[in-house]
Backbone bond lengths (Angstrom), bond angles and torsions (degrees), N, CA, C in turn:
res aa  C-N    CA-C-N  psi(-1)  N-CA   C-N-CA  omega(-1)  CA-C   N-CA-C  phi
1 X - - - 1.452 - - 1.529 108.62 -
2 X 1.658 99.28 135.13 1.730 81.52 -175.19 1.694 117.75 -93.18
3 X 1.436 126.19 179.17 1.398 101.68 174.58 1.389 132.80 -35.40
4 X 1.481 108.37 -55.37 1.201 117.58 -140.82 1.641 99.47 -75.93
5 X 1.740 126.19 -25.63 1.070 133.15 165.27 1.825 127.89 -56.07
6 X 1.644 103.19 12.69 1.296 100.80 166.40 1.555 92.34 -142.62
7 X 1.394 117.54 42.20 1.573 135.48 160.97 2.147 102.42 -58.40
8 X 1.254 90.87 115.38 1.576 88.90 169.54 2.062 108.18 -36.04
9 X 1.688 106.72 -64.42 1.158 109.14 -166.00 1.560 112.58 -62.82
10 X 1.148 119.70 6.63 1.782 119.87 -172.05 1.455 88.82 -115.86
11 X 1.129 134.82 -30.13 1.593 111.37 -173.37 1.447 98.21 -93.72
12 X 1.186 143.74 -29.49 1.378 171.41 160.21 1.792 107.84 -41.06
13 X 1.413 109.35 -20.51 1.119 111.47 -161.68 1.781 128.91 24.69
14 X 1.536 104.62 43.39 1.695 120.67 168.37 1.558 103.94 -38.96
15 X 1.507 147.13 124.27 0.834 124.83 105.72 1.469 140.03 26.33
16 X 1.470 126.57 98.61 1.088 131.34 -159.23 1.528 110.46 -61.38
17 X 1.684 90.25 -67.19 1.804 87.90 175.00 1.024 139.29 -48.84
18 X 1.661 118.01 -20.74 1.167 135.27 178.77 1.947 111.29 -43.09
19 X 1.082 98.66 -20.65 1.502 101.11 177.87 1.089 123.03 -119.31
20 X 1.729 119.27 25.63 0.884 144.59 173.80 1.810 120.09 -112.98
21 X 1.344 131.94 39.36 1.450 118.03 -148.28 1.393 94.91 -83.20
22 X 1.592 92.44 156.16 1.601 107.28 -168.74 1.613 109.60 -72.98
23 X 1.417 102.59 -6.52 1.706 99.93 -178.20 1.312 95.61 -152.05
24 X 1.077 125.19 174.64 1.897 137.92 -165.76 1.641 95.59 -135.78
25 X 1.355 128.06 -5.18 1.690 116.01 -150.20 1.799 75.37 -132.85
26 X 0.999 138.84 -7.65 1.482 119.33 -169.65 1.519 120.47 -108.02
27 X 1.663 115.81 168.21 1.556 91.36 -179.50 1.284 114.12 -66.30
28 X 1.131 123.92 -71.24 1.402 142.20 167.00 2.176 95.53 -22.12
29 X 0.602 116.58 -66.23 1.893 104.89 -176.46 1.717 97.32 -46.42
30 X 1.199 125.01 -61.02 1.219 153.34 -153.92 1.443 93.11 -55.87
31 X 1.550 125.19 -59.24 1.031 132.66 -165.72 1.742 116.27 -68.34
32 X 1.584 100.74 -26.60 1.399 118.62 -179.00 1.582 111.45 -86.25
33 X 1.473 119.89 -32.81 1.000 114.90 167.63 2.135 114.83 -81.19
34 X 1.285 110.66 -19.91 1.423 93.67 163.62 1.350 107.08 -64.36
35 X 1.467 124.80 -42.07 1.481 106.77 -145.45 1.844 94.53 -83.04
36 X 1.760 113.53 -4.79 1.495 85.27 -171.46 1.444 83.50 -89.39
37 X 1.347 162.87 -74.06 1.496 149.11 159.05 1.089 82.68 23.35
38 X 1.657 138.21 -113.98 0.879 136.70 -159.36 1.640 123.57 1.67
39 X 1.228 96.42 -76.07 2.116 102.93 162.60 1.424 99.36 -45.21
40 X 0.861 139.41 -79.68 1.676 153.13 -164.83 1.357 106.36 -26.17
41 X 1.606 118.34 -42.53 1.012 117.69 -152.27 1.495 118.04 -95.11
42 X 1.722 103.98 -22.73 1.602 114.85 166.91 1.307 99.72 -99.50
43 X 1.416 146.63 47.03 1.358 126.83 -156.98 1.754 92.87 -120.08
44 X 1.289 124.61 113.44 1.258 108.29 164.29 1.370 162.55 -66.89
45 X 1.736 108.06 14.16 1.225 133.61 -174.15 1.436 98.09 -126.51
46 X 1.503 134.32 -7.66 1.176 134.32 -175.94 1.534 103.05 -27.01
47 X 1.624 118.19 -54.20 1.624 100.44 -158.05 1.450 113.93 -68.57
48 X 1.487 112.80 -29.83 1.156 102.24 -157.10 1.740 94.60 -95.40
49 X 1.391 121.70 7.77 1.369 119.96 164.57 1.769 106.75 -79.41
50 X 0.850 120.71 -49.47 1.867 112.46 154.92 1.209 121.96 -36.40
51 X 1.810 94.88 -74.35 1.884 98.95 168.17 2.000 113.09 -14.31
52 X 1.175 78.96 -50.91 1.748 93.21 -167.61 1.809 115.17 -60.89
53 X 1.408 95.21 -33.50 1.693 108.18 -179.48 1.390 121.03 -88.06
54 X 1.382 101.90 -26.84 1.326 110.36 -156.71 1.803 101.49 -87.85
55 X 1.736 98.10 -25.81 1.584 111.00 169.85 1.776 101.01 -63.05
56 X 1.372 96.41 -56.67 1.535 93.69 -176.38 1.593 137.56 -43.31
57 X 1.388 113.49 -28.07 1.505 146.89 -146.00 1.215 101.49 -64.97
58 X 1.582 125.19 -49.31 1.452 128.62 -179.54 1.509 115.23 -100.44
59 X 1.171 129.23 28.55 1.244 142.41 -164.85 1.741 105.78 -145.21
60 X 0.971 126.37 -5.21 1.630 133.01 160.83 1.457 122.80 -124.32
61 X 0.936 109.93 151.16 1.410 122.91 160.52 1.265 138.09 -46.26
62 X 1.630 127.63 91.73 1.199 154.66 -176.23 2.040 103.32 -10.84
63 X 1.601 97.24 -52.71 1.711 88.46 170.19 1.730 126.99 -92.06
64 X 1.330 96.55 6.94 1.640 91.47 143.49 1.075 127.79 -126.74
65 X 1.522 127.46 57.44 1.290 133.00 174.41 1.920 82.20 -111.49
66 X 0.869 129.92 103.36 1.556 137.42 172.52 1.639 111.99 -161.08
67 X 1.656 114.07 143.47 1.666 128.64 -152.54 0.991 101.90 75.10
68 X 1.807 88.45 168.28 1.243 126.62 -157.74 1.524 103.79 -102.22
69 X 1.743 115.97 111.89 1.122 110.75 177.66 1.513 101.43 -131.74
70 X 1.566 105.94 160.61 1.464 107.90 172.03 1.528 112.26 41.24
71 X 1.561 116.52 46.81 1.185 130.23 133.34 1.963 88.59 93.75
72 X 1.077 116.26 1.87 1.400 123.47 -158.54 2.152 108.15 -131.60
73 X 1.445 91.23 140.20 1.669 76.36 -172.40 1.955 91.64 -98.46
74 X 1.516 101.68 -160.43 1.568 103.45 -168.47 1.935 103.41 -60.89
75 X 0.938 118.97 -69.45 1.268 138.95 -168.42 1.682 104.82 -53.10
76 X 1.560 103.62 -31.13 1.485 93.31 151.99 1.795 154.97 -71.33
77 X 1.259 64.29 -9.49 1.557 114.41 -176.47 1.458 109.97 -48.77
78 X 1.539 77.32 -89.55 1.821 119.45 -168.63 1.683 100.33 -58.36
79 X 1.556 103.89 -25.84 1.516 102.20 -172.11 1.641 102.48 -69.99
80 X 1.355 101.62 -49.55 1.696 111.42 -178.76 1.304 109.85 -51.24
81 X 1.408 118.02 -75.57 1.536 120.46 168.34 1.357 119.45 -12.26
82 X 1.314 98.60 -63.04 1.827 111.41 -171.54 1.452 109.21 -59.60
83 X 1.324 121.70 -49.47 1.849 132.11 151.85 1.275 105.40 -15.14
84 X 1.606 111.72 -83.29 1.177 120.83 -174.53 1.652 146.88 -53.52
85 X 1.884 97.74 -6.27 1.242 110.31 -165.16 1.631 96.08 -117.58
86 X 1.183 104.99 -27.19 1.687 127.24 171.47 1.778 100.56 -59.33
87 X 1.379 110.04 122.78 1.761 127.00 165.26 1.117 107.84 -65.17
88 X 1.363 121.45 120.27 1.449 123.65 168.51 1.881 88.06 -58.14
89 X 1.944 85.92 152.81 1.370 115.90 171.86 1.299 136.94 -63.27
């Protein structure tokens, strides 16, 4: 079985788009991205579903880095990434 097949949102059958909101700044986006968190947050592969993005992050294209993956939306992302690629002081 591979990871992603014991993904909270795949056994859960979440709604795909649901982790897709059409906006990040609105209530209604806002509300869609808590509830996909929500999955994220009991999900037991969560880390290594990041693991998975966070590899991805500098290797795609800035306008398709969009949804909520690995418990994290885009901008959370890029923030982590950027952490991680950044030399401590």
């Amino acid at each position: 079985m591979s990871w992603w097949e014991q993904a909270t949102c795949l056994a859960e059958n979440a709604a795909n788009d649901l982790f897709y909101p059409k906006s990040y700044s609105s209530s209604e986006g806002l509300a869609q991205i808590d509830e996909a968190l929500g999955y994220c947050s009991r999900c037991p592969v969560r880390d290594r579903c990041l693991a998975e993005e966070l590899a991805k992050e500098g290797t795609i294209s800035e306008k398709y880095r969009y949804g909520v993956r690995g418990g994290k939306t885009p901008a959370e992302r890029a923030a982590l990434s950027k952490s991680l690629l950044t030399p401590a002081a």
